[in-house]
C-alpha positions as CSV (number, residue, x, y, z in Angstrom):
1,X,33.9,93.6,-71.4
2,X,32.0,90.5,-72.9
3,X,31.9,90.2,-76.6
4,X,28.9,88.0,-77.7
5,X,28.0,85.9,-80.9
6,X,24.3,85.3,-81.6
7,X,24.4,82.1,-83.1
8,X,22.1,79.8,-84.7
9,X,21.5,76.7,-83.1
10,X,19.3,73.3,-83.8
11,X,17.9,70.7,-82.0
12,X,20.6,70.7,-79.4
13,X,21.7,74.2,-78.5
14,X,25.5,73.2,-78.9
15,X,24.4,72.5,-82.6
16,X,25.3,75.4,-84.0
17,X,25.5,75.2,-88.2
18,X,25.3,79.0,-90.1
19,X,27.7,79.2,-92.2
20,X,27.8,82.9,-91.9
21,X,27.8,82.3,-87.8
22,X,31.0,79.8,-88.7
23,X,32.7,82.8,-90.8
24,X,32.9,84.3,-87.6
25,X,33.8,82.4,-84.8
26,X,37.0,81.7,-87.1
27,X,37.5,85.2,-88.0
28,X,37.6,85.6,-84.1
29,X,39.9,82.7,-83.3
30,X,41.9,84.1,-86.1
31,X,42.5,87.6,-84.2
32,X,42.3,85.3,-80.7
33,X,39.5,87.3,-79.9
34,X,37.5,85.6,-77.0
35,X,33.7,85.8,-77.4
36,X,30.1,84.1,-75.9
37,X,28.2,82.6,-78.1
38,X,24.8,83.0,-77.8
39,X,22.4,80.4,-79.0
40,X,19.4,81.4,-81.1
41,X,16.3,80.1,-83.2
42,X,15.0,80.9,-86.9
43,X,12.2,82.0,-85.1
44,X,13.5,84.0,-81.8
45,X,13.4,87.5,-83.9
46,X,12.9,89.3,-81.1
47,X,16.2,88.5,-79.6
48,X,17.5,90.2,-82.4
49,X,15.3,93.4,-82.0
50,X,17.8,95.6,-80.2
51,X,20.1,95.2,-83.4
52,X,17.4,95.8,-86.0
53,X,17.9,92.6,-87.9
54,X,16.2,89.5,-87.6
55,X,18.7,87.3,-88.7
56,X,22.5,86.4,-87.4
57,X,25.5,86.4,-87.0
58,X,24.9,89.5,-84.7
59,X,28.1,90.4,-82.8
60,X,27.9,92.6,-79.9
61,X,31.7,94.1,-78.9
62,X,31.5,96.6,-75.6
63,X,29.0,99.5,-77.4
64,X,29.5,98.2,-80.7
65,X,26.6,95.9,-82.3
66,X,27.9,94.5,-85.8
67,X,25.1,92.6,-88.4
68,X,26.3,90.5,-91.3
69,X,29.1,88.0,-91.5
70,X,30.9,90.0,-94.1
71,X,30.7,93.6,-92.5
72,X,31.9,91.9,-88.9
73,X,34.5,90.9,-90.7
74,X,35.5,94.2,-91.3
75,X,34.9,95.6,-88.2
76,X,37.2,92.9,-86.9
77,X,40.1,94.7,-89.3
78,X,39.1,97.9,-88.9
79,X,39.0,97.6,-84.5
80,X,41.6,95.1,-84.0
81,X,43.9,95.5,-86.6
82,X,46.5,92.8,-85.4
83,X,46.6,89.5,-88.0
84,X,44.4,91.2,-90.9
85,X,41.6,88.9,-92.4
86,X,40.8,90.7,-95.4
87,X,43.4,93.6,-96.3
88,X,42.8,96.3,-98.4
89,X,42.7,96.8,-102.4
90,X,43.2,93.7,-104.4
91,X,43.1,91.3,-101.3
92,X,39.8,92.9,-100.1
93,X,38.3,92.2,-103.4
94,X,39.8,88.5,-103.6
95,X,37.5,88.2,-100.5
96,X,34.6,89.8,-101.7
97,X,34.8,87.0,-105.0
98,X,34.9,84.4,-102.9
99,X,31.8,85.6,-100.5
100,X,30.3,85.6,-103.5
101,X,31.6,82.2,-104.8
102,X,30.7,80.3,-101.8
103,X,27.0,81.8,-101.7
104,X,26.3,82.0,-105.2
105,X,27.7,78.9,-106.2
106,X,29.1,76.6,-103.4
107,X,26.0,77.2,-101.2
108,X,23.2,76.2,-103.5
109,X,24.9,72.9,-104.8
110,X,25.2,71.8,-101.0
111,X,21.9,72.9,-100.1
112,X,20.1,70.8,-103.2
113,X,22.8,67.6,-101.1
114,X,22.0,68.1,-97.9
115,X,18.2,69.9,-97.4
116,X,16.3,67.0,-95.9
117,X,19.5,66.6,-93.5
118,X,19.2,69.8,-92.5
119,X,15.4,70.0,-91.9
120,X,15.7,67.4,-89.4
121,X,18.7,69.1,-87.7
122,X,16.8,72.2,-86.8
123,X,14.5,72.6,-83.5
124,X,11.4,71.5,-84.2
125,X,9.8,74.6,-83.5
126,X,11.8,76.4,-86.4
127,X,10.7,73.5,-89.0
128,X,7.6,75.0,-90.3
129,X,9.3,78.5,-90.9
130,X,12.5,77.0,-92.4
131,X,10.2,75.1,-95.1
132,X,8.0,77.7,-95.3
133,X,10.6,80.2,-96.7
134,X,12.8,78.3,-98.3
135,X,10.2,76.3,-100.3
136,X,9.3,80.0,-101.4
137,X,12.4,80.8,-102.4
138,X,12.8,77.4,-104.3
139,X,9.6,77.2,-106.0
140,X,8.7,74.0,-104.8
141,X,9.0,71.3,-101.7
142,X,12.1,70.6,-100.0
143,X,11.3,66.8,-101.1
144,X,11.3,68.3,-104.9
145,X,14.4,70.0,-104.4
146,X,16.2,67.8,-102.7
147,X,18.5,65.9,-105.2
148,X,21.7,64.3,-103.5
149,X,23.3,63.2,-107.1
150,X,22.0,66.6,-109.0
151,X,23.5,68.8,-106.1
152,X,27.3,66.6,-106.0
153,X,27.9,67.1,-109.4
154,X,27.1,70.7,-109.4
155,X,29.3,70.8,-106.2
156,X,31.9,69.4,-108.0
157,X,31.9,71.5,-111.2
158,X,31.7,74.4,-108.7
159,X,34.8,73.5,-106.8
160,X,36.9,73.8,-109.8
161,X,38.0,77.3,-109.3
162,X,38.7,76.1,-105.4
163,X,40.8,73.0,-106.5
164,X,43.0,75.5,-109.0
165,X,43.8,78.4,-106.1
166,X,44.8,74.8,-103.6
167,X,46.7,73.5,-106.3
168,X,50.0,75.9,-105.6
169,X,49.1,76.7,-101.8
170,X,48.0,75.6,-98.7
171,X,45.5,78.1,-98.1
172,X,43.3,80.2,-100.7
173,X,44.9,83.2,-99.1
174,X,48.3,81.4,-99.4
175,X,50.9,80.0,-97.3
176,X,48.7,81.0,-94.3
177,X,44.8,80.7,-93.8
178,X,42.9,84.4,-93.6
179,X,39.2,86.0,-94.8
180,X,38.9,83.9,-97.9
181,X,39.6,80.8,-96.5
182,X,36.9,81.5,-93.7
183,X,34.1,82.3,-96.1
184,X,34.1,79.6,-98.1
185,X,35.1,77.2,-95.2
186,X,31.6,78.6,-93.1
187,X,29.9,76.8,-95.5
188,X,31.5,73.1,-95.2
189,X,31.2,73.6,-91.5
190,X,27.4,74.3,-92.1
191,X,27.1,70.6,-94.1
192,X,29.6,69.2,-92.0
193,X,27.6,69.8,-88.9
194,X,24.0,68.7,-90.4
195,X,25.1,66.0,-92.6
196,X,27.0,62.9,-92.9
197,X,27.0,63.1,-96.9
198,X,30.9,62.8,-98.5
199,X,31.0,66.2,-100.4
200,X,34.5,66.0,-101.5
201,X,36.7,62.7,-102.4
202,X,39.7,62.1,-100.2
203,X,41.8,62.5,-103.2
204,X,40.5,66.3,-104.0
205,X,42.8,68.8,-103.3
206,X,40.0,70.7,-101.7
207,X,39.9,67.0,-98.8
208,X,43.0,68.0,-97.7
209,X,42.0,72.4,-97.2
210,X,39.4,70.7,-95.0
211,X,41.5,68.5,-93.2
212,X,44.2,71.5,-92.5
213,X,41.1,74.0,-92.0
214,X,39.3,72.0,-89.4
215,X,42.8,71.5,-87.1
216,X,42.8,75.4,-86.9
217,X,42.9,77.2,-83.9
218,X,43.2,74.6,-82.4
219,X,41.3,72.1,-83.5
220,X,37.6,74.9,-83.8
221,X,35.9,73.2,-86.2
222,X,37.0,69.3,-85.6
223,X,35.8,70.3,-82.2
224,X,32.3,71.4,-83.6
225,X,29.0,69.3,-82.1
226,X,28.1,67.6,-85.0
227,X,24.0,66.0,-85.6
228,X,25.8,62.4,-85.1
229,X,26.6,63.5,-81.6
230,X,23.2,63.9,-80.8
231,X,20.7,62.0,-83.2
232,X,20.3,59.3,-81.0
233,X,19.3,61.8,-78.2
234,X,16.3,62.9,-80.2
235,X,14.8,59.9,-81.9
């Protein structure tokens, strides 16, 4: 049986930057599940139709097709029940506040940091839709929204609640990494990958989480294709 990932990729297929796409492929590692990624394009929808959704992570397992970062998570738990990601109860809805967290707050301070980087990190044949719909959803250009200084200091507010749960732990699940580090951690992978701008000072707590989260499963996300791999490749 082949278990496949749809993944988002950019201007080199082994670019791969969705942060909902990285909640997985460590949810995965984390239950040493194997799986294919699949690489796919803002604008490939009809890869997508046999799931009904036009958007990924889509996770095919055997029979089993699985939409949404957050619900494959749960899947994960509920078919492989070995090393649980997100529990049940009050651990489940620790998880849920930080999906929340890292989307509602985490998300949109890195996005205002890093737009313009990302724009030029996706395949040129997804540019027009990525501005397209995300200037709609902004109100205005990506030039009007991008604001490196605005965007850090809102990161940094934001990370106070982070910096408070690392203070005490290694982990925002604990001694030991599990669903709530993995959602909020998708989401530094996706600036990580796309950008070279310093989100977090060396002396944060929150450095050192990153430091510790990238040397997982051996080494996952340190190993990640990152856009200064590749930018001189497409210049």
């Amino acid at each position: 049986m082949t278990r496949v990932l749809y993944d988002l990729c950019g201007i080199d297929e082994g670019l791969r930057f969705s942060p909902y796409c990285w909640r997985v492929r460590y949810a995965l590692a984390h239950k040493q599940l194997n799986v294919e990624t699949r690489p796919w394009h803002f604008t490939d929808k009809g890869a997508l139709a046999f799931a009904d959704y036009d958007k990924v992570p889509v996770l095919v397992d055997g029979e089993t097709t699985v939409t949404d970062s957050y619900a494959i998570l749960r899947y994960l738990d509920d078919t492989y029940p070995a090393a649980p990601l997100l529990g049940e109860g009050v651990a489940e809805a620790r998880a849920r506040f930080f999906k929340h967290y890292t989307e509602r707050a985490l998300q949109p301070a890195m996005m205002r940091t890093i737009v313009m980087d990302l724009l030029n990190a996706i395949d040129p044949r997804d540019r027009d839709y990525f501005r397209e719909t995300r200037e709609k959803r902004f109100g205005r250009t990506l030039e009007e929204f991008h604001s490196p200084a605005k965007g850090l200091s809102q990161l940094d507010a934001a990370l106070e609640p982070l910096r408070g749960c690392l203070k005490d732990a290694d982990f925002i699940d604990g001694r030991a990494p599990a669903a709530a580090d993995y959602l909020v951690f998708g989401a530094f992978m996706w600036a990580r990958v796309v950008s070279t701008a310093d989100l977090v000072s060396n002396a944060d707590p929150v450095y050192g989480w990153i430091e510790r989260m990238l040397d997982l499963h051996d080494g996952l996300g340190r190993q990640a294709m990152r856009i200064t791999d590749i930018e001189g490749a497409y210049r």
